[in-house]
N, C-alpha and C positions, 0 to 999 in steps of 0.2 A: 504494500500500500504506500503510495507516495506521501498521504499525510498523515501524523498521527493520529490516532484515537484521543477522540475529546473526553474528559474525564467527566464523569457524569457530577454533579454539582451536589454536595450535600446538604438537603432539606433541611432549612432550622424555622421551626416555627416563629413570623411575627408575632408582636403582640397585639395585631388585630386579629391575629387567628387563634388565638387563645380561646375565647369565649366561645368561637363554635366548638373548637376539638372538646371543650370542658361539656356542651352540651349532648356531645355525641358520644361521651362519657357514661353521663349520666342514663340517657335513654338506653343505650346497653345492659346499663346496670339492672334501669327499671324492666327490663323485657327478660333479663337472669331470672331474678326476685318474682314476678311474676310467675316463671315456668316451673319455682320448684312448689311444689303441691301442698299446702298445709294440711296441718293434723285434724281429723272430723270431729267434729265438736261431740261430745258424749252424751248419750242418755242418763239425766242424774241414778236413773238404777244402777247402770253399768260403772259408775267413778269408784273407788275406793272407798273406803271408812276407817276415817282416823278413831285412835282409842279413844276418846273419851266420847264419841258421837253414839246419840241412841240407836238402838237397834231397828229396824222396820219402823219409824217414825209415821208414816201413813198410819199404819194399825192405832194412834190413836185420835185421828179423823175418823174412822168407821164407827159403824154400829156396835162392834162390838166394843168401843173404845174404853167403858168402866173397867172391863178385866184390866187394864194398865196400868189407867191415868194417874195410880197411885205411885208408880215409877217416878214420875216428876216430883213426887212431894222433896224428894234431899236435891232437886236440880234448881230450883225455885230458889231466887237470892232470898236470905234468908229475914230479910226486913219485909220483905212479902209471902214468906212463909204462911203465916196467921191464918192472913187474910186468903190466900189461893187455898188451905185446906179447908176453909167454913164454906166459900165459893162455889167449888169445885163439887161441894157434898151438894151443895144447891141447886146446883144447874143438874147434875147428872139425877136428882130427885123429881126433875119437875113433870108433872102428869097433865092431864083434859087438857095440852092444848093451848095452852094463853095466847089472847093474842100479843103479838111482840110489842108494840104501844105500849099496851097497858102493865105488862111485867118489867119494862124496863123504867117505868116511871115508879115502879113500887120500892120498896127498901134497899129489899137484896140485887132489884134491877140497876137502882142508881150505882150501890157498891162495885156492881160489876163491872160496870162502863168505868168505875174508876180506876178500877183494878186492873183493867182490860190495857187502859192507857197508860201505868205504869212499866207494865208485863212490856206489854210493847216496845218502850224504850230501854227492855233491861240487856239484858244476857240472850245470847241465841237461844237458852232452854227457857227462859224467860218468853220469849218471842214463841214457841211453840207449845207454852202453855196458855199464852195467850189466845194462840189458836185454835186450840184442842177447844177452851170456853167457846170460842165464835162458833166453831161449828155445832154443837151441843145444844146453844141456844139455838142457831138457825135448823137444828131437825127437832128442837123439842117446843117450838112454840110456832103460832100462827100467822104468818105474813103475804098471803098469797091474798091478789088483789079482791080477788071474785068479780063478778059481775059486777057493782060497784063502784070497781076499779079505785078499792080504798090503797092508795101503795104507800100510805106514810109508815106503816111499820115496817117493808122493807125498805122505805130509802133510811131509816134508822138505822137499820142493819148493813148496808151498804158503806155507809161512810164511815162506820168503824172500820168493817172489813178494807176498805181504800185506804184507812191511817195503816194497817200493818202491812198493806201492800207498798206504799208511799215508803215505808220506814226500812222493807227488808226486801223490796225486791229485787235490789240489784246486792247486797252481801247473801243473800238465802240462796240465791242462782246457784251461786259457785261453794255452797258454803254445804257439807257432807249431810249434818239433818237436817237441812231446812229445805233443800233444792227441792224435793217431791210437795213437801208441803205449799212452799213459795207459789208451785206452779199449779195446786189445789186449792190455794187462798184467789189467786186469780181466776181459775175457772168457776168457784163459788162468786166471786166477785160479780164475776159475767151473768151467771143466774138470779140473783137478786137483782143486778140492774136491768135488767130484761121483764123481771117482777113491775119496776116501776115503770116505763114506759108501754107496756105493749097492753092493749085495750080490745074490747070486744073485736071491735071491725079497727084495724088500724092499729095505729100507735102515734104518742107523744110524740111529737117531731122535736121539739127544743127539749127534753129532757132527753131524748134520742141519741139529738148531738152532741148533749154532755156526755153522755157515756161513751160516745166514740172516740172524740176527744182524749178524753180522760187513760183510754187505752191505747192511742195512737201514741201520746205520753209516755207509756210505760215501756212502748214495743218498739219506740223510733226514738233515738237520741235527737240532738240539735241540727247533724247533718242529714236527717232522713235513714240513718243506718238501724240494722235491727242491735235493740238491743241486747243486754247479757242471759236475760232475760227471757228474752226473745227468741235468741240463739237454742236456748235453753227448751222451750216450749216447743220449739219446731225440730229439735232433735229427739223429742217423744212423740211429737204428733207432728210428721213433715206436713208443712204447708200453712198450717191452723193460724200461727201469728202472721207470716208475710204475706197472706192470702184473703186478711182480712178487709181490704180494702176492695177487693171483688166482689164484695158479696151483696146480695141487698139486703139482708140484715146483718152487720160487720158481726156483729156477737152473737148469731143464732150458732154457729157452728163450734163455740166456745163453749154456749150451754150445753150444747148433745154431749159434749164430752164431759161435761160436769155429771149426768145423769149415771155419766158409767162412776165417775170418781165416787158419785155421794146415791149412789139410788134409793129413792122415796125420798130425799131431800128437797120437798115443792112448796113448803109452805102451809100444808095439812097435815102436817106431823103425820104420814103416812108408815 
């Protein structure tokens, strides 16, 4: 060859080319991160159980729940001792029926809504004695609207059951005894708010959208993403939380599943 070989020139990046090569960087990275597959979120059955968490916790939601609920009496912080053992003999006593109004307005009724709201802010076993009360009362007293369509006793019931949802539904998700219950307090949740709105022919439209609201709240963070919660709901029942916005009644499909959770749990102490 007559002339030399040109040497080929070694590329040193400007620093106008900085910021693209830094964003071609990045989308790389982002489309790695992407392809590796996260872990399936679990069914709260399927997680573990740390020592000191109660055994089968649902069992004392059920019917048969008396055979227990004396288990909680040494879990029960012990300034609220007293008052959950006289309670607890109360509620699991109660017979004919009451309507919920009228027994939560009586002695032992007031006590327990106080008690209720202690429990609530205490200790996880604290928070599940709370609940074991809620549901006790919600099967052993009368709240279903009737023809009427009287629903103040269940929106009573309702908005206690919303303060222990509000308070533990996002540490109860993740949390060994409370995740079964957490996602039982919210499916009874769903039933009693369905108590209040829904009417012979029709339903409530503005007490409606509170209730949707109110659960759109609990199932959607701030960016529209599901929540822990949520996550949580729809790894025992696929679909039920992120599917509630298809529906035309968003919470009928929350009840069905309540019916298996709590059966005869309607309001006529069945």
């Amino acid at each position: 060859m007559s002339e030399q070989a040109r040497e080929i020139p070694e590329y040193r990046p400007t620093l106008e080319a900085l910021p693209v090569l830094a964003a071609l960087a990045l989308f790389a990275g982002a489309l790695f991160v992407r392809s590796i597959e996260g872990e399936p979120q679990l069914a709260p059955s399927d997680r573990g159980r740390d020592r000191d968490a109660l055994r089968e916790p649902m069992q004392l939601l059920g019917r048969g729940a008396a055979t227990r609920v004396a288990e909680l009496d040494e879990r029960v912080s012990p300034e609220l001792r007293a008052e959950w053992l006289r309670l607890r003999q109360v509620v699991f006593a109660l017979v004919r029926c009451p309507r919920t109004g009228d027994w939560l307005d009586s002695v032992d009724g007031l006590a327990f809504e106080r008690l209720f709201s202690e429990l609530r802010r205490g200790s996880r076993d604290d928070a599940l004695a709370a609940q074991v009360l809620m549901v006790e009362v919600a099967r052993r007293t009368s709240w279903a609207p009737g023809l009427l369509a009287r629903t103040s006793d269940a929106e009573r019931l309702v908005a206690l059951q919303a303060e222990w949802t509000r308070t533990w539904s996002s540490r109860g998700a993740s949390d060994v005894q409370l995740s079964e219950p957490a996602l039982a307090g919210l499916l009874l949740q769903a039933r009693l708010e369905r108590a209040t709105y829904l009417r012979a022919i029709g339903r409530d439209r503005e007490r409606y959208d509170r209730a949707v609201e109110t659960f759109r709240r609990l199932l959607e963070d701030a960016q529209g993403q599901p929540t822990e919660l949520a996550r949580a709901l729809d790894a025992r029942h696929p679909g039920l939380a992120t599917g509630m916005a298809e529906r035309k009644d968003a919470l009928e499909s929350l009840d069905t599943v309540a019916g298996r959770f709590f059966p005869g749990l309607n309001g006529e102490c069945e």
